[in-house]
C-alpha positions, 0 to 999 in steps of 0.5 A: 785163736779158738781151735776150729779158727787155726784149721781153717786158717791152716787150710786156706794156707795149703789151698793157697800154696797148692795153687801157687805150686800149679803155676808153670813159671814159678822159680825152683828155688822158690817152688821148693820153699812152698813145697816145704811149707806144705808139709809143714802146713800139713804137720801144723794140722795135725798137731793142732787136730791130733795132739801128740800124734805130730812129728817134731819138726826135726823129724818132719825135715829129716823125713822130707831130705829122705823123701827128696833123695828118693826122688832124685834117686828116681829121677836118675833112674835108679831104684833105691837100691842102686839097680838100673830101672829098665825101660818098658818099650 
């Protein structure tokens, strides 16, 4: 498969998860998956657009557990460095 053809492939993959993760009745469980395969889709574009500049995919997986304690981090109210986030009134 020609270069130019894996991108657009790779494109037509990130528009249809970007739809699906739209959609308001999708399962957690199944919205995380797309969310993960999103950035894998995207790391995918970059390998094959700019080689040697991807991460592996070890390091992908830790950057988004990172990503994804940060959040519920957020969630909680807390920033990162455990200090209550006030609430602006």
């Amino acid at each position: 498969m020609a270069g130019h053809t894996i991108l657009e492939v790779l494109n037509d993959a990130e528009s249809a998860l970007r739809e699906n993760l739209h959609r308001h009745d999708l399962d957690p469980t199944a919205r995380a998956h797309m969310e993960r395969a999103l950035n894998h889709v995207r790391e995918s574009y970059i390998a094959t657009n700019e080689v040697g500049k991807a991460r592996t995919v070890h390091q992908l997986v830790s950057d988004c557990e990172g990503v994804e304690r940060l959040m519920i981090k957020i969630n909680r109210g807390h920033k990162p460095g455990g200090v209550p986030i006030k609430p602006s009134h």
